[in-house]
PATORNU-450226 format. One record per atom (N, C-alpha, C): x, y, z; residue number from 0; atom name; residue in one letter. Coordinates in nm, 2 decimals. Last residue first. Layout:
! residues N
> X, Y, Z, NUM, CA, A
...
This chain:
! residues 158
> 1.77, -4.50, 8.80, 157, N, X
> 1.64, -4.40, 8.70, 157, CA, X
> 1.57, -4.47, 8.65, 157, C, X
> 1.96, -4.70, 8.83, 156, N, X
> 1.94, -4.63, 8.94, 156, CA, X
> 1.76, -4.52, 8.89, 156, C, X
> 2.09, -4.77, 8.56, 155, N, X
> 1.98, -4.86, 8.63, 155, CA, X
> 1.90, -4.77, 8.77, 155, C, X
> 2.18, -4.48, 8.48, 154, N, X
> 2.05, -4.54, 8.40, 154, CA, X
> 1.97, -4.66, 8.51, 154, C, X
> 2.35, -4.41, 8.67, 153, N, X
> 2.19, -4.33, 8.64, 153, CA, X
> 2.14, -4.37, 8.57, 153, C, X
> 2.52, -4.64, 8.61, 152, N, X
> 2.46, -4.65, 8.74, 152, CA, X
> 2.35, -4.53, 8.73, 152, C, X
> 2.58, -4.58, 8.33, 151, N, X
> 2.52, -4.63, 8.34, 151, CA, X
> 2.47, -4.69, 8.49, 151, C, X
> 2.77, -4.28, 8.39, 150, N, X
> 2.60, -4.31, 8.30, 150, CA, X
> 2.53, -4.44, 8.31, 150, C, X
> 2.92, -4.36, 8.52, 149, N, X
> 2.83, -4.30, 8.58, 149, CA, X
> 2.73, -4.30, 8.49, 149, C, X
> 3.08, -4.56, 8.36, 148, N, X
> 3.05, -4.58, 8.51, 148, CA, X
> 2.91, -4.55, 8.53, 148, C, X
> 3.11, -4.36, 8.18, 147, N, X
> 3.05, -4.48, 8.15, 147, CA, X
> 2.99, -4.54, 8.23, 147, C, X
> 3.28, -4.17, 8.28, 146, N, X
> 3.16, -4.14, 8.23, 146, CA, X
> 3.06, -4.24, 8.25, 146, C, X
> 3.53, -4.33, 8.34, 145, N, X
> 3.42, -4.27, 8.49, 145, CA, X
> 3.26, -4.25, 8.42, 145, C, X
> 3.62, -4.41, 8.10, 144, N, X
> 3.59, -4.51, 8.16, 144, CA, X
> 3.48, -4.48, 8.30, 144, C, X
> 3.71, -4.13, 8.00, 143, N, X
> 3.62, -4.20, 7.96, 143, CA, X
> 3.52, -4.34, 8.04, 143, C, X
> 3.92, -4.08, 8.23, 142, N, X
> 3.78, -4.03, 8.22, 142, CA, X
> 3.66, -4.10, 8.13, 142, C, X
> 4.11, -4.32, 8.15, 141, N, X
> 3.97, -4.32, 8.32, 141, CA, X
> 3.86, -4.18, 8.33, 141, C, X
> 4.15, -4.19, 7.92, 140, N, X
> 4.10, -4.37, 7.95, 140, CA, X
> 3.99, -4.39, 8.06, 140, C, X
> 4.29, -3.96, 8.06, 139, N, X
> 4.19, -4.00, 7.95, 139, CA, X
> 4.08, -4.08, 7.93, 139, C, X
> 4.46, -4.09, 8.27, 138, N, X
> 4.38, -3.99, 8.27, 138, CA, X
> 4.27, -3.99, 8.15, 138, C, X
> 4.64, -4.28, 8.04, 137, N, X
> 4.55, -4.31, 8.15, 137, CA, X
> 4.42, -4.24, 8.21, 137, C, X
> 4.72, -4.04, 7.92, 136, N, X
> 4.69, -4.14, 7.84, 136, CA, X
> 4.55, -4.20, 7.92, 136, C, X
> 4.90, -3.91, 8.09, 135, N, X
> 4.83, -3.81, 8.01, 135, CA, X
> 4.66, -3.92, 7.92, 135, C, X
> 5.06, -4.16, 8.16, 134, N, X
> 4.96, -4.05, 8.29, 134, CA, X
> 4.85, -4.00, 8.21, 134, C, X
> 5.25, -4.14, 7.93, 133, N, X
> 5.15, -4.25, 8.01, 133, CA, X
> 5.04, -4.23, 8.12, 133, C, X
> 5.39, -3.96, 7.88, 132, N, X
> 5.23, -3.98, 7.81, 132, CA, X
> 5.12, -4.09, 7.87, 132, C, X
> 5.54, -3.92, 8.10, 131, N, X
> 5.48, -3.80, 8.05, 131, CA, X
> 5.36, -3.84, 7.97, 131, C, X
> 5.67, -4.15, 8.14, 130, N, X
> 5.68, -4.05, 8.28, 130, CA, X
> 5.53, -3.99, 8.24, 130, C, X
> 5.73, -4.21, 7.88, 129, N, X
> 5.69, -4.28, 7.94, 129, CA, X
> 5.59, -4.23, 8.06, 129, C, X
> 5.92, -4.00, 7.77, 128, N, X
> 5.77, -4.01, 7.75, 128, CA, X
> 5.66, -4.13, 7.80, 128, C, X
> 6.13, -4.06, 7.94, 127, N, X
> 6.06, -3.93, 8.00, 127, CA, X
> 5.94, -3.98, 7.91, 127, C, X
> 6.34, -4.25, 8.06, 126, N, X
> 6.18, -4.24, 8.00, 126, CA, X
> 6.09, -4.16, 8.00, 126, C, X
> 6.65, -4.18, 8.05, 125, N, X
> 6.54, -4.16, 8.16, 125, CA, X
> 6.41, -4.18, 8.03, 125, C, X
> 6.96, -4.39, 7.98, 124, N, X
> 6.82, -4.33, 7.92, 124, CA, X
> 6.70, -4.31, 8.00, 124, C, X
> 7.01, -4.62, 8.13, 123, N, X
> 7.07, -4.51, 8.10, 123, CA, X
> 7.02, -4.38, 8.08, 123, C, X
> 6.99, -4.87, 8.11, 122, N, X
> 6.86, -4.78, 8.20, 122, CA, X
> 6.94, -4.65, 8.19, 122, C, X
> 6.89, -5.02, 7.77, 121, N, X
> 7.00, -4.95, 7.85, 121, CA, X
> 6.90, -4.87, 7.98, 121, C, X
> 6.78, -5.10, 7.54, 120, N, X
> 6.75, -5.15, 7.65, 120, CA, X
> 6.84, -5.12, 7.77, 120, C, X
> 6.64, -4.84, 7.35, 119, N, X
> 6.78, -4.91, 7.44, 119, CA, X
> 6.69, -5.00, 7.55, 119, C, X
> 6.45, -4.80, 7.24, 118, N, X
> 6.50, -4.87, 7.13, 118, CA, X
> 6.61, -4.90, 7.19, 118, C, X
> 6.34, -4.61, 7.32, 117, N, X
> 6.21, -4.65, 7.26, 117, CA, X
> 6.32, -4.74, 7.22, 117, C, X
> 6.52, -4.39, 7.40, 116, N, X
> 6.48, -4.48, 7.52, 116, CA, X
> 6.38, -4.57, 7.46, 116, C, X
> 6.59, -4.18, 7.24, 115, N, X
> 6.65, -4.32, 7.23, 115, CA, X
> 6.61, -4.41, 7.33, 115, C, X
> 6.44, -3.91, 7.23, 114, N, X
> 6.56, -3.94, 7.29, 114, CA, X
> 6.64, -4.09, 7.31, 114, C, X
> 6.22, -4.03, 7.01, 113, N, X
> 6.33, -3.89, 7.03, 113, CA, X
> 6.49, -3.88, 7.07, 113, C, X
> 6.10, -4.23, 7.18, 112, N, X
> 6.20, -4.26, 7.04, 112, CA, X
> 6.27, -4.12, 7.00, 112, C, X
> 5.95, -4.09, 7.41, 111, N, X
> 6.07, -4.17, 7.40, 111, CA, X
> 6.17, -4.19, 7.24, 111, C, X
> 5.83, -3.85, 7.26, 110, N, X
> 5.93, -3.87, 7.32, 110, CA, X
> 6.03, -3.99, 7.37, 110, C, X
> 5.64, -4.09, 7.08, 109, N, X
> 5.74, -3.98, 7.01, 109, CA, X
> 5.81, -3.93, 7.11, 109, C, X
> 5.52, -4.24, 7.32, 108, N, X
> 5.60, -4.30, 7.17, 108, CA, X
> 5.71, -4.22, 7.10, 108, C, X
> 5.42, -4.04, 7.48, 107, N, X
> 5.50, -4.15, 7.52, 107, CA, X
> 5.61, -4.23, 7.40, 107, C, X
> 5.29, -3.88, 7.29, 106, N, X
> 5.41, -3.84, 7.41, 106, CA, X
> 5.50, -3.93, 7.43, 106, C, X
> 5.12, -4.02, 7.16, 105, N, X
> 5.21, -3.96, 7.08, 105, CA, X
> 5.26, -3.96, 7.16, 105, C, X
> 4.95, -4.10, 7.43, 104, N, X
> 5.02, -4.16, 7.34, 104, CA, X
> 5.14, -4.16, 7.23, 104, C, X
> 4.85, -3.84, 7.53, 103, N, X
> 4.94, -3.94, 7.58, 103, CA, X
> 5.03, -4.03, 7.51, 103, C, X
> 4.69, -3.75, 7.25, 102, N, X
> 4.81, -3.68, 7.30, 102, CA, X
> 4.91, -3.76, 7.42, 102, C, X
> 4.52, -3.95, 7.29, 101, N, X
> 4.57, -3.89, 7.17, 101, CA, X
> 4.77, -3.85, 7.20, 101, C, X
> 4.40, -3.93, 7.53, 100, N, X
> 4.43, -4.05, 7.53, 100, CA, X
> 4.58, -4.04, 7.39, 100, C, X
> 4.29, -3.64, 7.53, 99, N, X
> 4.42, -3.67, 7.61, 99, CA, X
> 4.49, -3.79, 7.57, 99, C, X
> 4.14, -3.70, 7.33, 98, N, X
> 4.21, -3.59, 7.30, 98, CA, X
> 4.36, -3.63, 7.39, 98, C, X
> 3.92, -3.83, 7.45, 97, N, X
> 3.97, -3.88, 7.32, 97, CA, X
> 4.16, -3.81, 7.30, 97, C, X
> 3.88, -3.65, 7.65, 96, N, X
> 3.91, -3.76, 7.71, 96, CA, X
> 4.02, -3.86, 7.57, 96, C, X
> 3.71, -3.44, 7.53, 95, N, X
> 3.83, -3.43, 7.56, 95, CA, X
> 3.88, -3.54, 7.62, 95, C, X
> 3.51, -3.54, 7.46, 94, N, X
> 3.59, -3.52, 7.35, 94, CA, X
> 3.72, -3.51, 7.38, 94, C, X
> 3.30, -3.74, 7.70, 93, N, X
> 3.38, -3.64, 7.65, 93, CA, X
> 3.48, -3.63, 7.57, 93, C, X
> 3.09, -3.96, 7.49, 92, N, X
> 3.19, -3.94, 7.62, 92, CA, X
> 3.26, -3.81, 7.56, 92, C, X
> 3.00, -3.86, 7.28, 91, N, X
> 2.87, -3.93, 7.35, 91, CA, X
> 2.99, -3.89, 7.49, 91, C, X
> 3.08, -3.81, 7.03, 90, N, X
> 3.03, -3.70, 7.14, 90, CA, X
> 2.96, -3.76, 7.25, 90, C, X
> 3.24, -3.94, 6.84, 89, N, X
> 3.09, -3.99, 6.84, 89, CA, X
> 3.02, -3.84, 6.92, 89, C, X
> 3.49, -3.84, 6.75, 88, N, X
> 3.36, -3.76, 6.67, 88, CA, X
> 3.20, -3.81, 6.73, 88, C, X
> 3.63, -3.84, 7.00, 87, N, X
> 3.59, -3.71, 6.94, 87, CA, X
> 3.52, -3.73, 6.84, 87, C, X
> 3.59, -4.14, 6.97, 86, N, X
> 3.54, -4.06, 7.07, 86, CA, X
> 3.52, -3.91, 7.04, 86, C, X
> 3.73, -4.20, 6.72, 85, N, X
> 3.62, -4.25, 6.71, 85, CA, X
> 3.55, -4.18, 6.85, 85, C, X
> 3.97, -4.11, 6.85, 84, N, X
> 3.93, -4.05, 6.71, 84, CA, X
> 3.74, -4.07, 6.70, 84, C, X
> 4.10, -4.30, 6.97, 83, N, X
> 4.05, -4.19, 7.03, 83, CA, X
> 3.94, -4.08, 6.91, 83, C, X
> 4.02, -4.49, 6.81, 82, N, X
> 3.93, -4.54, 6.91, 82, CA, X
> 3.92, -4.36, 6.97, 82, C, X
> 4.29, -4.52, 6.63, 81, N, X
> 4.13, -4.50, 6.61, 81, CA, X
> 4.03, -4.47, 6.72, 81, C, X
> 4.48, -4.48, 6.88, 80, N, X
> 4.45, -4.36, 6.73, 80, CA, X
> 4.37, -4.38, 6.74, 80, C, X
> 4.45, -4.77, 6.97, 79, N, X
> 4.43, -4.63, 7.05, 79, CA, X
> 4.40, -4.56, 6.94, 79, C, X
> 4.52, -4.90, 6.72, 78, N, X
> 4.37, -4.90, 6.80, 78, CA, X
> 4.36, -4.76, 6.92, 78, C, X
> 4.79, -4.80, 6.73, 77, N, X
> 4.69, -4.83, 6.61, 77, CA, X
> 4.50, -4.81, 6.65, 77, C, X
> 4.89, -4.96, 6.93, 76, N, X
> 4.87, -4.83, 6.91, 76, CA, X
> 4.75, -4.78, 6.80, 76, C, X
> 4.78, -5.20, 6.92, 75, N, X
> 4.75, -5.14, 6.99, 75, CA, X
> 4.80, -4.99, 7.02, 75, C, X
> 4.91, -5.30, 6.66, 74, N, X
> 4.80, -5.29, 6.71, 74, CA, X
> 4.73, -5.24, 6.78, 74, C, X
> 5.22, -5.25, 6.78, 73, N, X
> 5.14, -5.18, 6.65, 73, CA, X
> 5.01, -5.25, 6.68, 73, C, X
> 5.24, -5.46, 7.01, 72, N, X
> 5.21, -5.32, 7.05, 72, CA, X
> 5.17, -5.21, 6.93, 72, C, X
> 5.18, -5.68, 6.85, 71, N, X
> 5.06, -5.66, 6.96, 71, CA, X
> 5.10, -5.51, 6.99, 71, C, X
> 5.39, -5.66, 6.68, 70, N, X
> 5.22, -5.69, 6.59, 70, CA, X
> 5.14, -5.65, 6.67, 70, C, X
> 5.62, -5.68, 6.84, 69, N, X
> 5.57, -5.55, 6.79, 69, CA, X
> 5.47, -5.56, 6.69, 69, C, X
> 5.52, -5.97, 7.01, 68, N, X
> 5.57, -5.82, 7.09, 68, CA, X
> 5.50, -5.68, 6.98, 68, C, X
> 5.60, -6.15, 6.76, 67, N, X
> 5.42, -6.09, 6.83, 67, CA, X
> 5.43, -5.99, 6.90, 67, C, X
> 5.88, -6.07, 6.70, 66, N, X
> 5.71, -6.03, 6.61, 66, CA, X
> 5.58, -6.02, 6.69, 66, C, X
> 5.97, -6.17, 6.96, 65, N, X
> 6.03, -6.03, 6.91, 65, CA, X
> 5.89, -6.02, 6.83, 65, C, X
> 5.91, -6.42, 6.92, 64, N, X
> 5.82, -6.36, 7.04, 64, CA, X
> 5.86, -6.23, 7.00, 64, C, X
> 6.00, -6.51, 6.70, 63, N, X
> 5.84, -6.52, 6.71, 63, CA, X
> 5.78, -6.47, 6.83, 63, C, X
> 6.27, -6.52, 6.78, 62, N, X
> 6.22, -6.40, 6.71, 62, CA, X
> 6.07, -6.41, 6.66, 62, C, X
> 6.33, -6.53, 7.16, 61, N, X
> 6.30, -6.58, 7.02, 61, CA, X
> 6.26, -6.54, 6.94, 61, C, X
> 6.48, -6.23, 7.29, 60, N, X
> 6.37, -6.39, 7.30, 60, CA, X
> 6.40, -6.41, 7.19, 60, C, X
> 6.79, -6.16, 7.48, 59, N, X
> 6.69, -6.14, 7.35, 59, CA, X
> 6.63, -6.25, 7.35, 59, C, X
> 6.81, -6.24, 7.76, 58, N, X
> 6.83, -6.09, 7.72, 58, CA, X
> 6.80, -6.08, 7.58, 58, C, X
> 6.67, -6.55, 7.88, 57, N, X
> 6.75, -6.47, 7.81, 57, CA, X
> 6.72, -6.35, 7.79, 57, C, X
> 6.55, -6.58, 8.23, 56, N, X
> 6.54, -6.53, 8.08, 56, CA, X
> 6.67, -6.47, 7.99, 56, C, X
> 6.62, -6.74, 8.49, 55, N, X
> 6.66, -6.65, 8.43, 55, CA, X
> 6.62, -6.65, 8.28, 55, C, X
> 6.29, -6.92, 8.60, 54, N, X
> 6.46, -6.92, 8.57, 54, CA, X
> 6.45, -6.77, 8.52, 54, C, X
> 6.06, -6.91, 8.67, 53, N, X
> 6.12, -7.05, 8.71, 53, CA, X
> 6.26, -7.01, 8.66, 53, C, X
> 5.98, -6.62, 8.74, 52, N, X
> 5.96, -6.71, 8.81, 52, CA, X
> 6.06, -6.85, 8.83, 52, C, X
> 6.02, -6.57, 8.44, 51, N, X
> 6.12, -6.52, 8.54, 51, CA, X
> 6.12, -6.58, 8.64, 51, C, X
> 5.81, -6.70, 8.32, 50, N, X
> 5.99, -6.75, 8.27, 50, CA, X
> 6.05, -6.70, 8.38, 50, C, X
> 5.62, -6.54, 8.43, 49, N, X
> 5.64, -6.66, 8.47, 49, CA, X
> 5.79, -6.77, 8.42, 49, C, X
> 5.70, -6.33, 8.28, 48, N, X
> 5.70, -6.33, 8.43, 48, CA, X
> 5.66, -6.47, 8.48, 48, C, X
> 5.63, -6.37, 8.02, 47, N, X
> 5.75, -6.36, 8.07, 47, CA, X
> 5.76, -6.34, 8.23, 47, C, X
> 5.38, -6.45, 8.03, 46, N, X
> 5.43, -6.59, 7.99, 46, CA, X
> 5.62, -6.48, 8.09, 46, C, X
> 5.24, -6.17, 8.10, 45, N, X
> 5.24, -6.35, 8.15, 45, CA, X
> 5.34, -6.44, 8.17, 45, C, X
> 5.34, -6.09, 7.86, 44, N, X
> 5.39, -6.02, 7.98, 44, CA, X
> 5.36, -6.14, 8.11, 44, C, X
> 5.21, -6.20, 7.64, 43, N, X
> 5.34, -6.20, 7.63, 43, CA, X
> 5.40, -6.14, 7.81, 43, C, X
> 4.94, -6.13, 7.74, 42, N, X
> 4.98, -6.27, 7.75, 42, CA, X
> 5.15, -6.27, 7.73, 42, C, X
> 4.97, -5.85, 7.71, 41, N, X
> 4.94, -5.93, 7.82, 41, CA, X
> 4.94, -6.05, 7.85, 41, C, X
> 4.98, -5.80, 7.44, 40, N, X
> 5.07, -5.77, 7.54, 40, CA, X
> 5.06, -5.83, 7.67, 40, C, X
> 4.75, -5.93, 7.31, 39, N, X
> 4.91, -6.01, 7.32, 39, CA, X
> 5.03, -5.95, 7.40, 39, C, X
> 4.54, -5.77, 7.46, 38, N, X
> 4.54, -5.90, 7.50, 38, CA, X
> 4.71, -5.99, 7.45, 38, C, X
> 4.67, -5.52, 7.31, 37, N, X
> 4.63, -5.54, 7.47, 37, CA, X
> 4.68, -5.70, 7.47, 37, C, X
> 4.56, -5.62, 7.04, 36, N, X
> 4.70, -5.58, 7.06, 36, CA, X
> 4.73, -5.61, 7.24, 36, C, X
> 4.27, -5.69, 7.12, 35, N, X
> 4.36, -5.78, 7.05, 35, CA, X
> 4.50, -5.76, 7.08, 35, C, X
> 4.18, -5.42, 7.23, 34, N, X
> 4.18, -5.53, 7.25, 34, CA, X
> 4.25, -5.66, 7.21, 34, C, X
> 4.28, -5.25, 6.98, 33, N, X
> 4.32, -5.22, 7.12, 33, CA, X
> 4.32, -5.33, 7.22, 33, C, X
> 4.12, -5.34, 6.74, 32, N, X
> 4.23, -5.33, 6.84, 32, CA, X
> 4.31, -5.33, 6.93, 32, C, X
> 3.83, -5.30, 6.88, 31, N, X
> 3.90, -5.45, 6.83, 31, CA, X
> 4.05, -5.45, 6.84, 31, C, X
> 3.85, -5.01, 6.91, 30, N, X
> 3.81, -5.10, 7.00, 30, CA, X
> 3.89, -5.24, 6.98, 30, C, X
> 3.96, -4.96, 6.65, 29, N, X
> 3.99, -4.93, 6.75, 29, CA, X
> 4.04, -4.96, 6.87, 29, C, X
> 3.67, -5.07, 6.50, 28, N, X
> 3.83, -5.11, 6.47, 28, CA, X
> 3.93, -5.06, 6.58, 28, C, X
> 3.48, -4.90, 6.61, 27, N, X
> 3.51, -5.00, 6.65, 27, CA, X
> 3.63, -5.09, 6.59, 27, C, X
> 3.60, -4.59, 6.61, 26, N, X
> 3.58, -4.64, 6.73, 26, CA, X
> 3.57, -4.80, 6.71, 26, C, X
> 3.60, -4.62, 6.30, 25, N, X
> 3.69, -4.63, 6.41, 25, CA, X
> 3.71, -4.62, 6.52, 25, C, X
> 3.29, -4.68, 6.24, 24, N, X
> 3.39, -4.80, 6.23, 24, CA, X
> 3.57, -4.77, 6.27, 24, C, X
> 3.12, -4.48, 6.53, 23, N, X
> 3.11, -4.53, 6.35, 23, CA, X
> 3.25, -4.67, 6.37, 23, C, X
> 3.03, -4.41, 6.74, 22, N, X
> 3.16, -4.40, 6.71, 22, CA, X
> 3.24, -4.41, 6.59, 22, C, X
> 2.74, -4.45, 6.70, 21, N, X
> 2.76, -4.35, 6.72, 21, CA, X
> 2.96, -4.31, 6.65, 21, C, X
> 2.63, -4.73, 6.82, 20, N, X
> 2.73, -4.70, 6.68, 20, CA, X
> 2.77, -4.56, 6.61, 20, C, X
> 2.89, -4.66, 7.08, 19, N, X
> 2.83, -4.77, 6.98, 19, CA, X
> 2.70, -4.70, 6.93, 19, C, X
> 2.87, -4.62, 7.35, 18, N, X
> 2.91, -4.51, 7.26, 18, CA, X
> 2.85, -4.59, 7.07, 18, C, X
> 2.93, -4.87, 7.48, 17, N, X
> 2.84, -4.76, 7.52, 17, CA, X
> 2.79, -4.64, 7.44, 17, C, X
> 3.07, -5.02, 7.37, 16, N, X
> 2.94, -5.08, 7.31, 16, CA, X
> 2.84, -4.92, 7.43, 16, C, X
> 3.32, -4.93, 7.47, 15, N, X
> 3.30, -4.90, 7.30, 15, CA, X
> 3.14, -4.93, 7.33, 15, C, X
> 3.33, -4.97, 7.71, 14, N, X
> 3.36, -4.83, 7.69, 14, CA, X
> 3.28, -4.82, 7.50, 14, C, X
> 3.34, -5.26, 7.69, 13, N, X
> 3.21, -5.22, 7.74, 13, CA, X
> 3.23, -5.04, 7.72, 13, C, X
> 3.56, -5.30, 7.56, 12, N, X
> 3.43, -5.37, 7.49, 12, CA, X
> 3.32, -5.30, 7.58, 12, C, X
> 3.75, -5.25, 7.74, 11, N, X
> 3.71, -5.13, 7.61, 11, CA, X
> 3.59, -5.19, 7.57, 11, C, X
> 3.77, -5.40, 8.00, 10, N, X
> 3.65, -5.30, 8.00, 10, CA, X
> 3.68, -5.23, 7.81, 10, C, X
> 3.97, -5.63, 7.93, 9, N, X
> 3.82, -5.64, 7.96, 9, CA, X
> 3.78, -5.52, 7.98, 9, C, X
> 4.21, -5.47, 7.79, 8, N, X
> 4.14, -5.58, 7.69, 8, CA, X
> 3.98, -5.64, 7.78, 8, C, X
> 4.22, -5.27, 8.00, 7, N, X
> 4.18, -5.21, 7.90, 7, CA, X
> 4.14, -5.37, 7.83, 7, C, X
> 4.31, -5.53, 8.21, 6, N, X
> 4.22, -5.44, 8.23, 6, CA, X
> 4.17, -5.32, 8.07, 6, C, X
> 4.58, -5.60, 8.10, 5, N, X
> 4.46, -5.66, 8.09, 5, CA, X
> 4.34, -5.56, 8.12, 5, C, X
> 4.71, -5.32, 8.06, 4, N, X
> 4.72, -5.41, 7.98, 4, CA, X
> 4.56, -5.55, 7.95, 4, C, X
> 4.74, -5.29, 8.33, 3, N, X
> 4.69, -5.21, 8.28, 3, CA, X
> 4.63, -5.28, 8.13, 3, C, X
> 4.89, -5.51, 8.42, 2, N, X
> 4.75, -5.45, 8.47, 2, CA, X
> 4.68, -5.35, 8.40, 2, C, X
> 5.13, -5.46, 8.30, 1, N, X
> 5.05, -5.54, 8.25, 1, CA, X
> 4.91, -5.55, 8.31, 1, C, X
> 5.22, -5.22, 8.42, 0, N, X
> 5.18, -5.21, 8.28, 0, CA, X
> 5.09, -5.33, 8.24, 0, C, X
């Protein structure tokens, strides 16, 4: 996750400024999102893998790491919404790519919190929207992300 995590905070700037200003202001609030939120999940995922490294972590953080945790993952949900939104109306990358990223996301969030795995820290609980939106999500992401690819190696290549 946290690969994933950094990698969307350096390529959306380049997925958005492709589509740009076509996507109007929620593709780029979105964008900005997604990025921001991203980038504090990813620093927070840093910092705790490097706590792991030199010691055992307590089982609850400090409650300024509990807030940045859910400001960076509400942001970055937040920003996905817009952003996929901002894809289905610009048309420039496929609509359906917007769609999946859409629908991954609800999956992941609204099935897990369904079945209580959004809120146990128990491994009790299978993560099915995890399993289920996260793929759906990705898939999306990397379509949009191939277009981009590909349109711009036919542009310098033309």
């Amino acid at each position: 996750m946290l690969v994933g995590f950094v990698g969307m905070v350096y390529g959306m700037p380049g997925v958005h400024a492709y589509q740009a200003p076509t996507d109007g202001p929620m593709g780029k609030w979105g964008a900005l999102l997604i990025r921001y939120g991203g980038g504090v999940m990813a620093l927070l995922g840093v910092i705790f893998l490097a706590w792991e490294a030199v010691g055992d972590p307590p089982e609850e953080g400090p409650g300024v790491v509990d807030a940045a945790w859910m400001v960076g993952f509400a942001a970055f949900a937040i920003g996905v919404i817009l952003f996929a939104i901002g894809i289905i109306k610009a048309r420039v990358l496929p609509p359906a790519s917007g769609v999946l990223m859409l629908v991954g996301l609800v999956a992941a969030i609204g099935i897990d919190m369904a079945t209580g795995a959004f809120f146990e820290d128990d491994s009790s609980t299978t993560e099915w929207g995890f399993f289920i939106g996260v793929p759906l999500f990705a898939l999306g992401l990397a379509w949009a992300g191939y277009t981009v690819w590909k349109g711009r190696r036919s542009a310098i290549a033309g």
